[in-house]
C-alpha positions in Angstrom: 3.1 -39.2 9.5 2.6 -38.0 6.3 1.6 -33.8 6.2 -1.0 -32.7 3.1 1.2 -29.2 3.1 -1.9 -27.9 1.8 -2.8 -25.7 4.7 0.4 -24.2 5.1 1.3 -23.2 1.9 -2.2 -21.6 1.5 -1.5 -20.0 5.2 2.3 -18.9 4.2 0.6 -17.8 0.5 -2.2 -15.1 2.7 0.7 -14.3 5.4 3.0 -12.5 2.4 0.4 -11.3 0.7 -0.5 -9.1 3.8 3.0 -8.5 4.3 3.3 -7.2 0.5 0.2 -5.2 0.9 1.2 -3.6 3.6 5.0 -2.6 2.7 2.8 -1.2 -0.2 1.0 1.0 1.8 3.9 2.2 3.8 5.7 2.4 0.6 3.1 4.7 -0.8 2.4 7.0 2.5 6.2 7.7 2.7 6.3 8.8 -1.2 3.5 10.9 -1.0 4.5 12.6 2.1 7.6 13.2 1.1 6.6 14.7 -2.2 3.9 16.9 0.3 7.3 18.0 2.5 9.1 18.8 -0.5 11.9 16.3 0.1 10.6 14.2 -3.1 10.9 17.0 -5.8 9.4 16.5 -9.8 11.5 19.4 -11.8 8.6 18.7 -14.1 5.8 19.0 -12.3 7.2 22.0 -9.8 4.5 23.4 -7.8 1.9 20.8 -8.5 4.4 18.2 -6.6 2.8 18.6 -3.3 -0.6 18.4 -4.7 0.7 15.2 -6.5 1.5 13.7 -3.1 -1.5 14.4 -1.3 -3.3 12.4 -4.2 -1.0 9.5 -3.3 -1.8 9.7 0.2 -5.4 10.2 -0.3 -5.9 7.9 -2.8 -3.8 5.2 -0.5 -5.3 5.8 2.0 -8.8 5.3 0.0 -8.1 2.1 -1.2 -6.5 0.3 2.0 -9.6 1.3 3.4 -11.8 -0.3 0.4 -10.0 -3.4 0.6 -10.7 -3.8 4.0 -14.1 -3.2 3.6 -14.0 -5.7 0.5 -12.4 -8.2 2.8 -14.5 -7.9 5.4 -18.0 -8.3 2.9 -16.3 -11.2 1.3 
């Protein structure tokens, strides 16, 4: 029996780009977190590095949250 391969691919195709999207996410938390504990340190940017991460997390956490609301509405 001959198999299309067309729903699998598609299927494998949305099953890493969940995976990527959410190593993203964990990606970004743990940067801006560790900016916010001080373990990530800017020289340049000195006492505005915490206030950098929290704009990572924030803003992270803003947009996973708007693409699954975009996802959902699709």
């Amino acid at each position: 029996m001959a198999k299309n391969g067309r729903g699998s691919n598609r299927a494998l195709t949305i099953l890493l780009g969940v995976i990527l999207w959410i190593t993203g996410i964990l990606v970004s938390l743990a940067v801006g977190f560790g900016m916010i504990e001080g373990v990530l340190y800017i020289p340049e940017l000195e006492t505005t590095t915490q206030v950098a991460g929290w704009i990572v997390v924030v803003l992270t956490i803003v947009g996973a949250v708007l693409a699954i609301i975009d996802k959902i509405t699709e």
